[in-house]
MDTraj code that builds the backbone (N, CA, C; nanometers):
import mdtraj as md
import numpy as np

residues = "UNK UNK UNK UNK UNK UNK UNK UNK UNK UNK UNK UNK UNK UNK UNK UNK UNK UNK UNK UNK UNK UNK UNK UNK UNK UNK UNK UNK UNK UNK UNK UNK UNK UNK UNK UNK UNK UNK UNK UNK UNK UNK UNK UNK UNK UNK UNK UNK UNK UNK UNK UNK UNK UNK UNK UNK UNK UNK UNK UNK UNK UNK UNK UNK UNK UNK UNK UNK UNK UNK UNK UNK UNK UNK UNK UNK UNK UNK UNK UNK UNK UNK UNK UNK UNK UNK UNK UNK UNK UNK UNK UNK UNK UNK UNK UNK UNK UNK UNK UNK UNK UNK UNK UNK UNK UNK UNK UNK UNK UNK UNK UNK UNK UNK UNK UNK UNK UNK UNK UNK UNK UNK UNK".split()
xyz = np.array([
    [7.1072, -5.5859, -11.4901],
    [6.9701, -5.5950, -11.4452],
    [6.9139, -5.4552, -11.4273],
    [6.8111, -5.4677, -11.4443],
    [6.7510, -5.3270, -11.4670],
    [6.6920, -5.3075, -11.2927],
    [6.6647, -5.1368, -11.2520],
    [6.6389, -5.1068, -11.1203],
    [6.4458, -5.1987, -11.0945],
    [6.4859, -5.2449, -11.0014],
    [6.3455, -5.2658, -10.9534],
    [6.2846, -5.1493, -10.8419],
    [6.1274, -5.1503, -10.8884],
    [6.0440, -5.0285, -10.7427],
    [6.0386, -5.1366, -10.6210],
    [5.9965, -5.0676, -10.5155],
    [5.9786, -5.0740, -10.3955],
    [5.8973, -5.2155, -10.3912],
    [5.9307, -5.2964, -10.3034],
    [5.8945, -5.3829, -10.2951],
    [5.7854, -5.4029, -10.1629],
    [5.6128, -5.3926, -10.1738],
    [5.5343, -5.3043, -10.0992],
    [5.4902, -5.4452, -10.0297],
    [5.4444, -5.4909, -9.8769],
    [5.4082, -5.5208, -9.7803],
    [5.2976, -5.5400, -9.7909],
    [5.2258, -5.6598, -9.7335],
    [5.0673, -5.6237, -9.7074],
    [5.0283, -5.5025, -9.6227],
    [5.1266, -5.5155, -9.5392],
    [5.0887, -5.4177, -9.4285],
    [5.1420, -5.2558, -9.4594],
    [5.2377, -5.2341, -9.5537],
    [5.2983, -5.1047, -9.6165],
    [5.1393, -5.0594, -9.6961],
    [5.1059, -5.1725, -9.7774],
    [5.0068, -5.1542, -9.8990],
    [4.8889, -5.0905, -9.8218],
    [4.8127, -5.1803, -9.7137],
    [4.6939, -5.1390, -9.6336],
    [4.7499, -4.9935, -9.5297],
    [4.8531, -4.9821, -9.4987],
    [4.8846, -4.8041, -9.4487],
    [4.8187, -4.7385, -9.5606],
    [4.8918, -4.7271, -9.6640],
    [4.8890, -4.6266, -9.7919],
    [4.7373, -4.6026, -9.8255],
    [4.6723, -4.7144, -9.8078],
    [4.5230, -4.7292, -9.8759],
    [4.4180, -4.6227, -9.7375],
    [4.4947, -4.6827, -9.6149],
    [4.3831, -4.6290, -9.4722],
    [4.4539, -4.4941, -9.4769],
    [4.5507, -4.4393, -9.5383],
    [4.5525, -4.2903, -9.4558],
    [4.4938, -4.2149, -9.6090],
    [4.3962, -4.2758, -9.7101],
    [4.3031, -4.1882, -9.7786],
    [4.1665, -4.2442, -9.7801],
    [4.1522, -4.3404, -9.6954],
    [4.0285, -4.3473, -9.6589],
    [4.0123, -4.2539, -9.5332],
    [3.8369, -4.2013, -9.5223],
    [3.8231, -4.0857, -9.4549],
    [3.7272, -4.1189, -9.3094],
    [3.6374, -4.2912, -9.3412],
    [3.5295, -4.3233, -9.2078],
    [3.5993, -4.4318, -9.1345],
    [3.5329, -4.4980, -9.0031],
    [3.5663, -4.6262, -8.9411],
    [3.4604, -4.6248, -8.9493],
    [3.3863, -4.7660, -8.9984],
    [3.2235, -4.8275, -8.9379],
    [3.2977, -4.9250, -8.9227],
    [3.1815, -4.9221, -8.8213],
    [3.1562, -5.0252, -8.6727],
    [3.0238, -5.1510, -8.6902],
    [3.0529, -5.2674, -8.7209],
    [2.9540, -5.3431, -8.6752],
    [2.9481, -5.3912, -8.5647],
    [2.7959, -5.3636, -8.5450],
    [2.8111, -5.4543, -8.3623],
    [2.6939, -5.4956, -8.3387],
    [2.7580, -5.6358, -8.2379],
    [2.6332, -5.7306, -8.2020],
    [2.6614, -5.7568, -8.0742],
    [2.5661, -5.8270, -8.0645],
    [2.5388, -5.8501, -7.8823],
    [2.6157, -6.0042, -7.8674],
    [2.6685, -6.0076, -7.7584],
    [2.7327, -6.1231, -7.7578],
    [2.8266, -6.1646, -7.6304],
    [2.8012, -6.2926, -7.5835],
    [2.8403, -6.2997, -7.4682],
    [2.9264, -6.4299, -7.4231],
    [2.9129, -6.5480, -7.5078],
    [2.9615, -6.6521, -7.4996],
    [3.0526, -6.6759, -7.6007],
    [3.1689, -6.8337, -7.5701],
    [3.2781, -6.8393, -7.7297],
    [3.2317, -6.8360, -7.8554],
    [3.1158, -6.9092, -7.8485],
    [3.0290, -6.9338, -7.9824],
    [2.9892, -6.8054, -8.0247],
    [2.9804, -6.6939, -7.9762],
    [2.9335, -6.6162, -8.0444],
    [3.0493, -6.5203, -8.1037],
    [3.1512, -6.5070, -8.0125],
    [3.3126, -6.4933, -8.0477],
    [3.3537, -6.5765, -8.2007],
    [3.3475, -6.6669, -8.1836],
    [3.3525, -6.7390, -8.3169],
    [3.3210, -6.7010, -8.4426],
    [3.1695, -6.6963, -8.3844],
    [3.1085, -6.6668, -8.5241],
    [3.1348, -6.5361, -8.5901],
    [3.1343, -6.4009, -8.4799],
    [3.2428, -6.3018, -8.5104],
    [3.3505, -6.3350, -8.6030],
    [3.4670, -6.3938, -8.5702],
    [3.5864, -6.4162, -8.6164],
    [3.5238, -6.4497, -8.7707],
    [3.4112, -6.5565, -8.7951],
    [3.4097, -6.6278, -8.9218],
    [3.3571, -6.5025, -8.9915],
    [3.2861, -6.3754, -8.9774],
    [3.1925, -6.3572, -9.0227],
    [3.3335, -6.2055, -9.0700],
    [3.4008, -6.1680, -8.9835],
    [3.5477, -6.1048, -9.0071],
    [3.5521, -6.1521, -9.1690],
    [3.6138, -6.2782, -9.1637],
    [3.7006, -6.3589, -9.2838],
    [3.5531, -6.3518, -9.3814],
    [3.4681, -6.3267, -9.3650],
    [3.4078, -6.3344, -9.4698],
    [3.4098, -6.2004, -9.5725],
    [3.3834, -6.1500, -9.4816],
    [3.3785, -5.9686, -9.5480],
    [3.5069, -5.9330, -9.5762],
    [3.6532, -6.0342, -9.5122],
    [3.7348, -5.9743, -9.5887],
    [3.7543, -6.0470, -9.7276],
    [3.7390, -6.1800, -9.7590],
    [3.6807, -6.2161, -9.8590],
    [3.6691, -6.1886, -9.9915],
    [3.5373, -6.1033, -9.9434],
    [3.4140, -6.0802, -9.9915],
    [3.3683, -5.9320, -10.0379],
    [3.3949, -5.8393, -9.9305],
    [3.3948, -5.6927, -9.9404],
    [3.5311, -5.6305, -9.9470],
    [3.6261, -5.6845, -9.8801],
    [3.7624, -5.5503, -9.8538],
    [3.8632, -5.5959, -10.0246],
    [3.8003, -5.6770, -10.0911],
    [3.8642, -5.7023, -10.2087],
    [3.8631, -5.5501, -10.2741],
    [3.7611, -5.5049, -10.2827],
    [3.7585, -5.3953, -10.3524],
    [3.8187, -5.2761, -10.3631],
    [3.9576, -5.2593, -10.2442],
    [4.0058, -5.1444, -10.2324],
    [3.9880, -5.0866, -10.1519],
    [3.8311, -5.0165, -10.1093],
    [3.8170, -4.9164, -10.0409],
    [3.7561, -4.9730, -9.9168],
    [3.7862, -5.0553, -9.8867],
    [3.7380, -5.1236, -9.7636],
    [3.8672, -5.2135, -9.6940],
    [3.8712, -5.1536, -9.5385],
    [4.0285, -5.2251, -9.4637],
    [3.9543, -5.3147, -9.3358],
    [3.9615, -5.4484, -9.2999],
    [3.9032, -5.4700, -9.1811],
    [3.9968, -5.4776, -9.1209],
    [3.9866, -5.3978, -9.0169],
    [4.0865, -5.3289, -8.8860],
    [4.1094, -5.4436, -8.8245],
    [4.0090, -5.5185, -8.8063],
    [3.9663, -5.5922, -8.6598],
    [3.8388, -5.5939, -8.5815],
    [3.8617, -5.6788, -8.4714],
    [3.7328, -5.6912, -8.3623],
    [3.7564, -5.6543, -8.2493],
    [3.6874, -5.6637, -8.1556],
    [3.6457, -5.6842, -8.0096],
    [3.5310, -5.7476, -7.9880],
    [3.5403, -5.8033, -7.8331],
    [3.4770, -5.9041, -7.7805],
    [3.4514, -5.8327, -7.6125],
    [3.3503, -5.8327, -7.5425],
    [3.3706, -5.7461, -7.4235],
    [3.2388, -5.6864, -7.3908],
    [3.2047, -5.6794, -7.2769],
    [3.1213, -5.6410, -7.1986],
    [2.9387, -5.6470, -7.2809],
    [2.9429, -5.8537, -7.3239],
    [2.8302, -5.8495, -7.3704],
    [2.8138, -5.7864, -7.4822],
    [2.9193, -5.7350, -7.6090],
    [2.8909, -5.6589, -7.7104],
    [3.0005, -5.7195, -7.7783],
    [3.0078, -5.7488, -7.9024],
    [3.1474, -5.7594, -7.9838],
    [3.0948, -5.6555, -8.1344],
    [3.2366, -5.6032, -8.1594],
    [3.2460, -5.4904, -8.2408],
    [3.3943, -5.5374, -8.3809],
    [3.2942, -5.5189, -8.5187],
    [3.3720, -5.5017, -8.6334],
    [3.4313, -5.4042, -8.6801],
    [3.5264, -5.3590, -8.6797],
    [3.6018, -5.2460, -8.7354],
    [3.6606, -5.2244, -8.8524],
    [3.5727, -5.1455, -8.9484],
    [3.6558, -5.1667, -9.0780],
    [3.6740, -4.9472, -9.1084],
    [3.7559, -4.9736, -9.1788],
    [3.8007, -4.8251, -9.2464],
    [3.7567, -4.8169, -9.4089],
    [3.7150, -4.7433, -9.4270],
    [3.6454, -4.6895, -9.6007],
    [3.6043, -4.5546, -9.6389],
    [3.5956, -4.5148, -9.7256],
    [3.5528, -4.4347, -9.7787],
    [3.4035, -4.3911, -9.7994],
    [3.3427, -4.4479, -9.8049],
    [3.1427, -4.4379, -9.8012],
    [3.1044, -4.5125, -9.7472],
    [3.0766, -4.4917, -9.5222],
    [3.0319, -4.5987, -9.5061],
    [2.8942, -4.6169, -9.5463],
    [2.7919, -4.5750, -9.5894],
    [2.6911, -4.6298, -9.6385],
    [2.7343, -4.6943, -9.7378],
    [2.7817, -4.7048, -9.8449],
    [2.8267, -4.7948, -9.9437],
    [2.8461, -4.9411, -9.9155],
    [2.9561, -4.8908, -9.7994],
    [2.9985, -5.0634, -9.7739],
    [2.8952, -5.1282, -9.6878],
    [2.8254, -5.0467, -9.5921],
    [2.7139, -5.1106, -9.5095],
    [2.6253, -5.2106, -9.6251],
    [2.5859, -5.1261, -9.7008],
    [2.4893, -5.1246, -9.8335],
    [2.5339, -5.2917, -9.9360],
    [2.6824, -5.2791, -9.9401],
    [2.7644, -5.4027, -9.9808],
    [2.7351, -5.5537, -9.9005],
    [2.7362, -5.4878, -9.7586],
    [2.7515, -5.6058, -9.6613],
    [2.6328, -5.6321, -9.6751],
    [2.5281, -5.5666, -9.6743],
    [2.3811, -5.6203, -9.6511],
    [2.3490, -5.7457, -9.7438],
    [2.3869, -5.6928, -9.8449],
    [2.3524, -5.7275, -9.9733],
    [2.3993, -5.8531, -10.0494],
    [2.5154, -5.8136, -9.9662],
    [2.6599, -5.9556, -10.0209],
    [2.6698, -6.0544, -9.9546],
    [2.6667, -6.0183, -9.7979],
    [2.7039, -6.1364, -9.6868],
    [2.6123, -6.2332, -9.6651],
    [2.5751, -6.3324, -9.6451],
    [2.4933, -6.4611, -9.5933],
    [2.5276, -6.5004, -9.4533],
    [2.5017, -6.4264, -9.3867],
    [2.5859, -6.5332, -9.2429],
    [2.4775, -6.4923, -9.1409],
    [2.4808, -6.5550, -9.0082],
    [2.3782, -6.5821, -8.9163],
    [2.3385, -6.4251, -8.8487],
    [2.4817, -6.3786, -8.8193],
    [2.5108, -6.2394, -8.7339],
    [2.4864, -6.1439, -8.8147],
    [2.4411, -6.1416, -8.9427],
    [2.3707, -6.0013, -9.0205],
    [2.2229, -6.0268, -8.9621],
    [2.1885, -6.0778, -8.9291],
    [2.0227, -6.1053, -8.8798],
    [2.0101, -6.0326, -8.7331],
    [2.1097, -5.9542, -8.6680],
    [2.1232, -5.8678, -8.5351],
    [2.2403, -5.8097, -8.5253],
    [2.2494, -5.6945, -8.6244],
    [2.3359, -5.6024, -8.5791],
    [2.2942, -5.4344, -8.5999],
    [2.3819, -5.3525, -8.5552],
    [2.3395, -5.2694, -8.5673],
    [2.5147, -5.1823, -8.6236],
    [2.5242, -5.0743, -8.6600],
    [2.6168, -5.0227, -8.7525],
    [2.6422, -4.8612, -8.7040],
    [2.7323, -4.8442, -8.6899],
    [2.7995, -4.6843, -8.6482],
    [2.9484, -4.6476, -8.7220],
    [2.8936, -4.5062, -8.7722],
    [3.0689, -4.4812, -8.8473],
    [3.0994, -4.3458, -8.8201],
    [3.2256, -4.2908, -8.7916],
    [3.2879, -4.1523, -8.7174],
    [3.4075, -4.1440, -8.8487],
    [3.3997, -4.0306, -8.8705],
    [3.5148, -3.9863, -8.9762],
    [3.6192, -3.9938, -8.8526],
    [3.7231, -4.0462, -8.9329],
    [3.8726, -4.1028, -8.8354],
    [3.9280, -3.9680, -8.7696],
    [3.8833, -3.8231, -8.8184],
    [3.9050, -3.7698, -8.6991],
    [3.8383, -3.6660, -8.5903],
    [3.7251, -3.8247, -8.5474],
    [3.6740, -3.7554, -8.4984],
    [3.6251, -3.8472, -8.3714],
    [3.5267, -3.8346, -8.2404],
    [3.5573, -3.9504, -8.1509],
    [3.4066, -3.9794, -8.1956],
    [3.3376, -3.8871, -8.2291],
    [3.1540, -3.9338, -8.1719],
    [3.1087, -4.0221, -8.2710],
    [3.0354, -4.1598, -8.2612],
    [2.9832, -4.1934, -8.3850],
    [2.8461, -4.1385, -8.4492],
    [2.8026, -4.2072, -8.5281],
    [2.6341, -4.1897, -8.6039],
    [2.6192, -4.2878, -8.6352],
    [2.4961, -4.2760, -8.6005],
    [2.4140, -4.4413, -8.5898],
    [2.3670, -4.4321, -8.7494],
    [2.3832, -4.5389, -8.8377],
    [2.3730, -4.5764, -8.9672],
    [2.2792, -4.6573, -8.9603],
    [2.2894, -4.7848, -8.8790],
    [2.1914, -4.9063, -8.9079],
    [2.1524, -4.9746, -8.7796],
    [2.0206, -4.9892, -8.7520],
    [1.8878, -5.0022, -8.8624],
    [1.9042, -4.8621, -8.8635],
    [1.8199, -4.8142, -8.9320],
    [1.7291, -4.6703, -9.0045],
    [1.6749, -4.6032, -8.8903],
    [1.6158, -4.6784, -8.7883],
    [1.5361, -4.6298, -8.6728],
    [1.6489, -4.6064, -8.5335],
    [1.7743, -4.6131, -8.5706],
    [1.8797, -4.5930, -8.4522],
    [1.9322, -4.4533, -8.4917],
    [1.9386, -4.4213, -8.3282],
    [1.9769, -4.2646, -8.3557],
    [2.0573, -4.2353, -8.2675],
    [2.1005, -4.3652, -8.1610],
    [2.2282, -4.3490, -8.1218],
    [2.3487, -4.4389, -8.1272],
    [2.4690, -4.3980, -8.1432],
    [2.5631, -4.5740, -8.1600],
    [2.6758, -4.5252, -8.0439],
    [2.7281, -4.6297, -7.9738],
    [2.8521, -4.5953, -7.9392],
    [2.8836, -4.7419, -7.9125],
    [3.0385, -4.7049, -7.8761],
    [3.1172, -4.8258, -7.8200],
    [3.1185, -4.8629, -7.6750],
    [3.1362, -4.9739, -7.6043],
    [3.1593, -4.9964, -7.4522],
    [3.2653, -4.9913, -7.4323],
])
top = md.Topology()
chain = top.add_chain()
for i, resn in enumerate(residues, 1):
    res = top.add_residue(resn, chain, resSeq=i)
    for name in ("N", "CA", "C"):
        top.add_atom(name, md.element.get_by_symbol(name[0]), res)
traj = md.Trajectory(xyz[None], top)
């Protein structure tokens, strides 16, 4: 039998991919009850789907907390992928959010979305 390569992990594969991606954007919405937790979670599975097919997009995860829940994805151009999501997604929670991305090494964000936000942070 001939040598086989490395036999790579979802989770080996998505390391390799996030330590040459260079932003984290942040989606975030206001939110305070399960239902809106929920719809979070669905709206997660959509963009991974939908957007992180492409390679350059990792969804980290969420949070839920102090009246705010927050999307975390890792990429390479977050305007690109913002630009993707707008464009691509159909779901209730693109109709109120707002968007922040910090090169991974760094703590402060920048407010991306809407156009008229000029500050972002996390709670």
């Amino acid at each position: 039998m001939g040598k086989q390569g490395p036999i790579l992990s979802r989770h080996s594969i998505h390391q390799t991919v996030r330590t040459t991606m260079k932003f984290q954007l942040v989606l975030q919405f206001k939110g305070a009850v399960i239902s809106d937790y929920d719809s979070l979670v669905d709206l997660e599975s959509v963009i991974i789907d939908q957007i992180q097919v492409d390679g350059k997009t990792i969804v980290d995860g969420h949070d839920f907390g102090s009246s705010e829940m927050n999307l975390f994805m890792t990429v390479d151009d977050p305007a690109k992928v913002l630009s993707q999501i707008r464009t691509q997604i159909d779901h209730p929670l693109m109709n109120r959010f707002k968007a922040g991305y910090r090169p991974i090494s760094e703590d402060d964000f920048h407010a991306i979305w809407p156009e008229t936000l000029h500050e972002f942070s996390i709670k």
